[in-house]
C-alpha positions as CSV (number, residue, x, y, z in Angstrom):
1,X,77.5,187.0,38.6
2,X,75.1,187.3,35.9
3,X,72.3,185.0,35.0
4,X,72.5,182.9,31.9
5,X,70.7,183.6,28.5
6,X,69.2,180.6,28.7
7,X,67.1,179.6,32.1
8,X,68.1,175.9,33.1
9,X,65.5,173.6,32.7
10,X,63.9,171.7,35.7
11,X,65.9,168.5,36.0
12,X,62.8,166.8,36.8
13,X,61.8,167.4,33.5
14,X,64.4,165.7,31.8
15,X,64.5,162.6,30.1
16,X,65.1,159.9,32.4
17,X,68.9,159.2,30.8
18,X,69.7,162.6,31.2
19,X,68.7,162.8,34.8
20,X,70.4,159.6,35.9
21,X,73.4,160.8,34.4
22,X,73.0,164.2,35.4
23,X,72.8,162.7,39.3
24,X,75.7,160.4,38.8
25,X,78.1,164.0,38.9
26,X,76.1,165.5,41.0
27,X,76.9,162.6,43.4
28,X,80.5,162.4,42.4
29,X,81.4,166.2,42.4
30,X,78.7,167.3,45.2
31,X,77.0,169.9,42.5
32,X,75.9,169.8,39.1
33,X,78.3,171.5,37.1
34,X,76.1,174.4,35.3
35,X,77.2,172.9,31.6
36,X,75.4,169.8,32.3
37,X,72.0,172.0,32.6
38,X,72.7,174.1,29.9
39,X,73.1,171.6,27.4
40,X,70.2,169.5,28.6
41,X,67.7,172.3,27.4
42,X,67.9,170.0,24.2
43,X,68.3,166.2,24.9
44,X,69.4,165.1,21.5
45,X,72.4,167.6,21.3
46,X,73.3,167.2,25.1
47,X,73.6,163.2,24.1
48,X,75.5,164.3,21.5
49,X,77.7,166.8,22.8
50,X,78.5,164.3,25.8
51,X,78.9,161.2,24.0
52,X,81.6,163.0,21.9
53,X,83.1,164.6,25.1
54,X,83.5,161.1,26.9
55,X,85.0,159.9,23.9
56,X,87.7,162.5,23.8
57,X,88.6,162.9,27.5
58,X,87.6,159.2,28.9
59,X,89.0,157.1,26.4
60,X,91.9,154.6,27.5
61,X,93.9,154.4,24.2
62,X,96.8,157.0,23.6
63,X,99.8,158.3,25.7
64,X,97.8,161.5,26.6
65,X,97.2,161.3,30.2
66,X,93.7,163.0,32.1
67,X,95.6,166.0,32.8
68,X,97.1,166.6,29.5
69,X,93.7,166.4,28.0
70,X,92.4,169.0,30.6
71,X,95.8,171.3,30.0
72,X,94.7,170.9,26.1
73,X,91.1,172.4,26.9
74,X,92.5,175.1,29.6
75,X,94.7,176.6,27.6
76,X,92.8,176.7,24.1
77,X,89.8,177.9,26.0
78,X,92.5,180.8,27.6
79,X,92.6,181.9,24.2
80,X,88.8,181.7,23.1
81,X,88.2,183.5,26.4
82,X,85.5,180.9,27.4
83,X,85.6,182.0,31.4
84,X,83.4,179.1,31.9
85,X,85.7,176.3,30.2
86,X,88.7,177.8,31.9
87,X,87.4,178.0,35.2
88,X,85.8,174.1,35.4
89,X,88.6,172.8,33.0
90,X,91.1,174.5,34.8
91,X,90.1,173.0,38.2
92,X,89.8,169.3,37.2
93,X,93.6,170.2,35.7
94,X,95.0,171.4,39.5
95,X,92.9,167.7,40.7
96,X,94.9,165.5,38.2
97,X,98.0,167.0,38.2
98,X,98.4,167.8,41.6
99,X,99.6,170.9,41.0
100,X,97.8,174.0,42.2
101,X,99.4,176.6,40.4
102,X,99.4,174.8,36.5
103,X,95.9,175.8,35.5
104,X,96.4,179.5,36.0
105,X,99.8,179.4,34.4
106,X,98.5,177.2,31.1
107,X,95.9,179.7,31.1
108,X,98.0,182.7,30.7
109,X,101.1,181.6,29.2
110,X,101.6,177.7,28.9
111,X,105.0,178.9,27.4
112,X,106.3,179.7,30.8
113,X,104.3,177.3,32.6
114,X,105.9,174.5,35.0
115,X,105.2,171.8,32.2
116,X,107.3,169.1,30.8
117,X,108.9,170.3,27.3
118,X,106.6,167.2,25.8
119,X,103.7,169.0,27.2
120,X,105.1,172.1,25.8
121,X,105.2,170.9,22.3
122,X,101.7,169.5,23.2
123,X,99.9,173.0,23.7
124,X,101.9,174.8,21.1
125,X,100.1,172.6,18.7
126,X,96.8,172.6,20.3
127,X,97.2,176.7,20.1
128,X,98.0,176.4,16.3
129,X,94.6,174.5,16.0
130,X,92.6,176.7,18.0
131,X,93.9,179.9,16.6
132,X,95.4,178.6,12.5
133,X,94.7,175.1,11.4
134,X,94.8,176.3,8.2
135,X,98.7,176.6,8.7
136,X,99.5,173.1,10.0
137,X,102.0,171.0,8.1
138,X,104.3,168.2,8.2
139,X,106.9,169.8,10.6
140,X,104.2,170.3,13.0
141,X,103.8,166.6,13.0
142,X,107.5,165.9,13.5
143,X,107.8,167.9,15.6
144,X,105.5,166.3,18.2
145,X,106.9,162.8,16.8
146,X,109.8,164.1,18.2
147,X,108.5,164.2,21.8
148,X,107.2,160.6,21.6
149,X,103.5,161.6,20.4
150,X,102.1,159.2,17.6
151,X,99.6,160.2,14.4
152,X,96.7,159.0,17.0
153,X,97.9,161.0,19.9
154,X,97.9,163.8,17.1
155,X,94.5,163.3,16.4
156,X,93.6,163.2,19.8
157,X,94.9,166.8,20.4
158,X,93.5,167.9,17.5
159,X,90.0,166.8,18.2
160,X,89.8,167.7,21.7
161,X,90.6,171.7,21.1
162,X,88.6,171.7,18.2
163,X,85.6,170.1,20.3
164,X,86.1,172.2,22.9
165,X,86.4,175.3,20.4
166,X,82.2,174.3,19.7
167,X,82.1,174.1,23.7
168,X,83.8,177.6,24.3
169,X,81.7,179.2,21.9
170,X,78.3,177.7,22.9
171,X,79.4,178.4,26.7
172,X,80.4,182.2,25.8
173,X,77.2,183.1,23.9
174,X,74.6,181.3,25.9
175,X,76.6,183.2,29.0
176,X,76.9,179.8,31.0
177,X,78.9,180.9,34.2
178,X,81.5,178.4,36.1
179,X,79.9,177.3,39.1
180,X,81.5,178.6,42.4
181,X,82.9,175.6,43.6
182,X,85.3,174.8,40.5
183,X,87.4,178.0,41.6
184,X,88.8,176.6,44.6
185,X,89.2,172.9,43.7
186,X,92.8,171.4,43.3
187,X,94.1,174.3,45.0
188,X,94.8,173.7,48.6
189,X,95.8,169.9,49.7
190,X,92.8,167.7,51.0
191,X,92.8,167.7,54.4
192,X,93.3,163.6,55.9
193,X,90.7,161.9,56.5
């Protein structure tokens, strides 16, 4: 595995926000997930960039569901070939949809993926953001009106690939790598407790 471009800083060197924010996932996922580190280089972006990201994939309004927003970022980061996006996306897509083969398949072809035809629709749209939203038009709207997605929802899908498009590409050139643990989550059943 190679070493990113930029050396994580020292978390006891961050601002006091970042830090107890940055121990919040730690406690919650058992690691700090490498993007959290990266970003934080620069406080005032890493607020940014996370404020924007909760709003996106926290939010509570909207019929998309947890992992449709993650399917949305696993498959448009496929095609921006962000490994690190697709890796710890990917993984928190198996966790919320139960399904431990979707992530791979979304990644590679969402076309033939085991995904409802609403879903389908879904990532056919987020694709023609990622890769032409130049060429979006009306039918592309009715389209997804069609599978019971409103203008909001719309926006939403919209917003999250082209948010995650900045992510991809600051991931890719800073060379942030996916921690080890996101390839194995969501892929074997937990064991009972």
């Amino acid at each position: 595995m190679t070493s990113p471009r930029y050396p994580h800083p020292d978390l006891n060197t961050l601002p006091q926000d970042i830090q107890d924010r940055i121990l919040a996932v730690q406690d919650k996922a058992g690691f700090i997930p490498n993007v959290f580190l990266a970003f934080a280089r620069r406080p005032a972006e890493w607020r940014a960039f996370f404020a924007y990201h909760d709003a996106l994939m926290l939010k509570e309004e909207g019929s998309l569901t947890k992992g449709e927003r993650e399917m949305i970022v696993t498959t448009t980061s496929a095609a921006n070939q962000c490994l690190y996006c697709v890796v710890a996306h990917g993984a928190i897509l198996r966790i919320y949809e139960k399904k431990p083969l979707v992530a791979d398949q979304v990644a590679v072809n969402h076309r033939k993926a085991d995904i409802s035809p609403r879903q389908r629709a879904m990532l056919d749209f987020a694709m023609k953001v990622c890769q032409q939203s130049h060429a979006i038009e009306d039918a592309d709207f009715s389209t997804l009106h069609a599978h019971g997605f409103d203008d909001e929802d719309i926006w939403d899908i919209a917003a999250i690939t082209a948010f995650f498009g900045l992510s991809n590409r600051m991931a890719s050139f800073a060379g942030m790598m996916p921690n080890p643990e996101f390839y194995a989550m969501g892929r074997m059943p937990k064991a009972p407790q």
